[in-house]
C-alpha positions, 0 to 999 in steps of 0.5 A, a space after each residue: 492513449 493506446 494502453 496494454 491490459 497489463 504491465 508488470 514492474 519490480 519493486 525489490 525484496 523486502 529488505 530493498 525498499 529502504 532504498 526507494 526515494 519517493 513521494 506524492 510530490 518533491 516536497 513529499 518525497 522521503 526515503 523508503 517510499 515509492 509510488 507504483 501508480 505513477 509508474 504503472 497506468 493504474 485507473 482505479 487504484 493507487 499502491 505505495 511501497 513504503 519503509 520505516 527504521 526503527 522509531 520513524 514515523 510519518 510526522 503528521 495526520 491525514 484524512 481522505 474524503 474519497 478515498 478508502 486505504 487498506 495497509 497491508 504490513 509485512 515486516 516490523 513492528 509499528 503503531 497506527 493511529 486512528 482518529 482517537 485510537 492507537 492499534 499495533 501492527 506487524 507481519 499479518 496485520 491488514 488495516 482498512 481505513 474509510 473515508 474521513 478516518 484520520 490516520 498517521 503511522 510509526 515504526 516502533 522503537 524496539 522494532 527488530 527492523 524495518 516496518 514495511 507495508 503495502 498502502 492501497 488505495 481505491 476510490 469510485 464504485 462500492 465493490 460488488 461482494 462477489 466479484 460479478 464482472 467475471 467469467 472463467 475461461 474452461 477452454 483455455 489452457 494454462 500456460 505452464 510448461 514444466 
């Protein structure tokens, strides 16, 4: 498979999201949700945009055994559970969570509006601390035009 080094694609504004229909699978598939790394070719790691109103929630648990997820949240006020523990989220709030950690998510009812994150996920290698596979590029110029 011949594959470039890069792709780009737009998912909307934030206050678009609610829009996507989206899932895993069909019988997964719900509203304010969208899969990017099934229309990217991500190798690595995996992003979901996702949208909740006021008062939904995921409706159910789940644990992964190989994959690590960090929830970045940008809008919204919701609630995470975490195996026995229940942590607040909102604007700024990034959670990650390991292999084995049981996680399910909601909006809260008196969210303003929609809660919105980014779920990453990643699997494999342990990362290096310090990026160590790079290397600047000095005599390259930088693109910019104005």
């Amino acid at each position: 498979m011949t594959m470039t080094g890069y792709q780009v694609t737009e998912i909307g504004a934030l206050e678009q999201w609610r829009g996507h229909f989206g899932g895993f699978d069909e019988t997964r598939s719900r509203d304010g949700r969208r899969v990017i790394d099934h229309e990217l070719t991500m190798q690595y790691i995996g992003m979901t945009a996702n949208a909740l109103v006021p008062g939904e929630e995921a409706g159910y648990w789940h644990v992964h055994q190989r994959v690590e997820e960090v929830y970045v949240f940008l809008g919204g006020r919701g609630q995470m559970g975490l195996d026995d523990v229940v942590v607040e989220v909102g604007p700024g709030t990034v959670v990650r969570v390991g292999q084995g950690v049981a996680r399910t998510w909601r909006a809260r009812p008196d969210s303003e509006g929609e809660l919105r994150w980014l779920c990453i996920r990643a699997g494999g290698e342990e990362l290096p601390r310090l990026p160590d596979d790079s290397s600047r590029l000095p005599e390259r110029p930088m693109p910019w035009t104005d």
